[in-house]
KOLFI-805203 format. One record per residue: x, y, z of N, C-alpha, C in turn. Coordinates in steps of 0.2 Angstrom, whole numbers. Example, Ala and Ser with C-alpha at 12.3 -4.5 7.8 and 13.67 -1.06 7.14 Angstrom:
<atoms>
ATOM   nxx   nyy   nzz  caxx  cayy  cazz   cxx   cyy   czz
ATOM    66   -28    39    62   -22    39    66   -16    39
ATOM    64   -11    35    68    -5    36    64     0    39
</atoms>
This chain:
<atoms>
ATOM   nxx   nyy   nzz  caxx  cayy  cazz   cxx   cyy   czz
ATOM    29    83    68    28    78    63    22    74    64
ATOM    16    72    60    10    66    63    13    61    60
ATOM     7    57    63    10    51    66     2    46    61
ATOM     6    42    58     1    36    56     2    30    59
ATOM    -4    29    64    -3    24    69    -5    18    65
ATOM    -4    12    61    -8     7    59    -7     0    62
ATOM    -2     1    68     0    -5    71    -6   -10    74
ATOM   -13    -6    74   -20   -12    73   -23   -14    68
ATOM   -19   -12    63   -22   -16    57   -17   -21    56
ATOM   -20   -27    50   -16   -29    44   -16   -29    37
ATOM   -12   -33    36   -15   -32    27   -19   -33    25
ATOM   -21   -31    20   -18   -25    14   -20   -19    18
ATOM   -27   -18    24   -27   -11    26   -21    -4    26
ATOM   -17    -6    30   -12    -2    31    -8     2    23
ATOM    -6    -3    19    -6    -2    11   -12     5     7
ATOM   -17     0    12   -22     6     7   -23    12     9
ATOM   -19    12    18   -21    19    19   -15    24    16
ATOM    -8    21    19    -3    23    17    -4    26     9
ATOM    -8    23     2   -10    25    -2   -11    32    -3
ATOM   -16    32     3   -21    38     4   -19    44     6
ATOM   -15    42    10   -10    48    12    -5    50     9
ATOM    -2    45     1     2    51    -2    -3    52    -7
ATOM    -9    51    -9   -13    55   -12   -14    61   -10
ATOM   -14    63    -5   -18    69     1   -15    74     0
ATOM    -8    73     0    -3    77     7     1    80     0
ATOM     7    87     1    11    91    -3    17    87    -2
ATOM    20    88    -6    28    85   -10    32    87    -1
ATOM    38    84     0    41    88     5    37    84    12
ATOM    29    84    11    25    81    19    32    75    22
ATOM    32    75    29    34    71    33    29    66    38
ATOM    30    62    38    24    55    44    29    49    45
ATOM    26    49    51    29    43    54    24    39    54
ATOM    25    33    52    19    26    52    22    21    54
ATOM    20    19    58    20    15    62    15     7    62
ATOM    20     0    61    16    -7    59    18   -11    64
ATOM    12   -16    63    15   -21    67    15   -29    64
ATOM     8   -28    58    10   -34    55    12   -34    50
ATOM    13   -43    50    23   -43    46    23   -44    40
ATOM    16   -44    37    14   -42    30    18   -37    25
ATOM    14   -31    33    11   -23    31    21   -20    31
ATOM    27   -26    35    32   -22    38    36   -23    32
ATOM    36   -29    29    39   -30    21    39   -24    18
ATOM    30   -28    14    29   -23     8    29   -16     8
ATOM    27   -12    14    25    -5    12    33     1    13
ATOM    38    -2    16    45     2    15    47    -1     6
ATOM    45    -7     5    46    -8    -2    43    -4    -6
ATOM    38    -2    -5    31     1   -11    32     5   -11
ATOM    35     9    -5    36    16    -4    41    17    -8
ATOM    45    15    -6    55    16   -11    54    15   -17
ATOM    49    10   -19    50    10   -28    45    15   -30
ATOM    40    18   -27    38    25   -31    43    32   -29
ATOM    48    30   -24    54    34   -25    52    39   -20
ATOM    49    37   -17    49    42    -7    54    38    -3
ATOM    55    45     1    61    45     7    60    38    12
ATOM    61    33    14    61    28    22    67    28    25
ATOM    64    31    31    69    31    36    66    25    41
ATOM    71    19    43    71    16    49    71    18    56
ATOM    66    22    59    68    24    65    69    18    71
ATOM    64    14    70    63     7    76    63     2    71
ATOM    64    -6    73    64   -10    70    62   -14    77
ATOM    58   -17    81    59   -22    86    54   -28    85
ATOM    56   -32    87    52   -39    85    44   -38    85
ATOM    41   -32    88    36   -33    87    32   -25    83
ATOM    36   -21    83    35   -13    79    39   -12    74
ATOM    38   -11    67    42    -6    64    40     1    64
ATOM    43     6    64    43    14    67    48    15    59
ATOM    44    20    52    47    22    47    46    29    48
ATOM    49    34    44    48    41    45    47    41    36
ATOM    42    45    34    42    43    26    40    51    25
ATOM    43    54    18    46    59    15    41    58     8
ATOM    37    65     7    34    62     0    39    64    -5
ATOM    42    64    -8    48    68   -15    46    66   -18
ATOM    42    62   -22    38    62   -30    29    61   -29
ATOM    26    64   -34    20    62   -35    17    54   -37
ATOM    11    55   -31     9    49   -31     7    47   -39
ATOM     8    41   -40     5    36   -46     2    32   -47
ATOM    -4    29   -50    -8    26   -49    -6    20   -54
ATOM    -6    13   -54    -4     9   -58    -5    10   -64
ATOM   -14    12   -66   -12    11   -71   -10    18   -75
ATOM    -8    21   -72    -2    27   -74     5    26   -76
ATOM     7    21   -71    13    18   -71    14    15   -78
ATOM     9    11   -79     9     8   -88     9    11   -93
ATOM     7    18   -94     6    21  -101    14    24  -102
</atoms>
């Protein structure tokens, strides 16, 4: 499985890549990404669920979250979301 290491970034960086790789990648893809800040640790298991991709909590420790994300639907672009 790869591995998205973003644990040197913060916000919105990590947002914008996680973006880019469910643009990229085929329905079914599996990644593990990995955060550290505590921005990036909220929002992006949120974002991800509400366009209705797989998150699994692999690690949770005060200073890493470790998520395993599943693409099952095509990406959306906001303003796709509105028509």
């Amino acid at each position: 499985m790869q591995q998205l290491d973003l644990s040197t970034f913060t916000c919105p960086l990590p947002l914008i890549k996680v973006k880019l790789w469910l643009k990229q990648v085929e329905l079914g893809t599996e990644i593990t990404v990995l955060l550290t800040d505590p921005g990036s640790r909220q929002d992006i298991p949120k974002f991800l669920i509400s366009l209705g991709q797989s998150v699994v909590e692999l690690e949770n420790s005060p200073l890493m979250l470790r998520i395993k994300v599943t693409k099952l639907t095509q990406h959306l672009s906001l303003t796709q979301l509105s028509t």
